[in-house]
C-alpha positions, -999 to 999 in steps of 0.1 A, spaced: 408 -533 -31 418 -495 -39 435 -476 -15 437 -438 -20 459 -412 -7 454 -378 -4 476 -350 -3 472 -313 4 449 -290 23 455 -267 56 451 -237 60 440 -208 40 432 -171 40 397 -164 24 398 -157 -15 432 -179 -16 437 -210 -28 449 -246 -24 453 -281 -47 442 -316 -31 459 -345 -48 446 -378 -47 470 -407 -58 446 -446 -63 461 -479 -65 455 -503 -93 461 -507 -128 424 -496 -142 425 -463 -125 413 -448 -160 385 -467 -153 372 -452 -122 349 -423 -117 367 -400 -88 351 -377 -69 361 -356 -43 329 -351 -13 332 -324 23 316 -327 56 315 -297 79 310 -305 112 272 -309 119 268 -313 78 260 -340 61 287 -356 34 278 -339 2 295 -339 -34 319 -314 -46 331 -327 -78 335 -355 -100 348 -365 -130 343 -400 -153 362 -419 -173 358 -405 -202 368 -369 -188 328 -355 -183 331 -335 -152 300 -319 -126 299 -298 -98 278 -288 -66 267 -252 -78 283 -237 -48 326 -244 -63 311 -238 -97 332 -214 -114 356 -215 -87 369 -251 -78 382 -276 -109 387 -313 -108 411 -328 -131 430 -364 -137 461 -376 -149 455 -408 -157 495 -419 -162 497 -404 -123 467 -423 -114 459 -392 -99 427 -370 -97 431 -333 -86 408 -304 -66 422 -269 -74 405 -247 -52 400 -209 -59 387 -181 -45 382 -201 -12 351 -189 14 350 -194 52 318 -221 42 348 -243 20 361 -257 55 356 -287 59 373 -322 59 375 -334 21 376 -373 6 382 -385 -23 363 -413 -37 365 -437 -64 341 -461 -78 346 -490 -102 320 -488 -130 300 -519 -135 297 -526 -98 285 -511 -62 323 -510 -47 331 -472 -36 364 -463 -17 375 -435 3 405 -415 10 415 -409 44 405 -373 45 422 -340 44 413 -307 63 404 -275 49 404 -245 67 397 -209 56 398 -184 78 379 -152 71 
């Protein structure tokens, strides 16, 4: 079982910026691939950002150039700097892990973005 905590969010002006923080539990958090997914209301989920173990990182092309994921593995901790927010950022935002080599996926509780235009 990994648990994951998030951190961050609220409430932002449009072009501002805000930092989610997701801290995992367990020791082979190096391991994981973490990636941090939205859901607007009447969206579907989709994929923000992720990054693997080995540090290889991809985006949805609508943060590229303006959203970076990051880890510290010694934190067990993966990151979402957010830049140049829009009003079409907001949304609620997860993090997810999943253990390579198997189907099990985890979630985060959540965090709500808001940017107000």
């Amino acid at each position: 079982q990994v648990q994951l905590v998030q951190s961050g969010g609220g409430l932002v002006q449009a072009g501002g910026s805000l930092r989610l923080s997701c801290v995992a539990s367990g020791s082979i958090f190096s391991r994981y691939t973490m990636g941090w997914y939205r859901q607007a209301p009447g969206k579907q989920r989709e994929l923000v950002a992720a990054i693997t173990s080995g540090g290889s990182t991809n985006y949805a092309n609508s943060v590229k150039g303006r959203f970076t994921i990051s880890r510290d593995n010694a934190k067990n901790t993966v990151y979402l700097q957010m830049n140049s927010l829009k009003s079409e950022d907001t949304a609620v935002y997860l993090c997810n892990a999943k253990i390579p080599s198997t189907s099990l996926t985890y979630w985060g509780q959540g965090t709500q973005v808001t940017v107000s235009s």
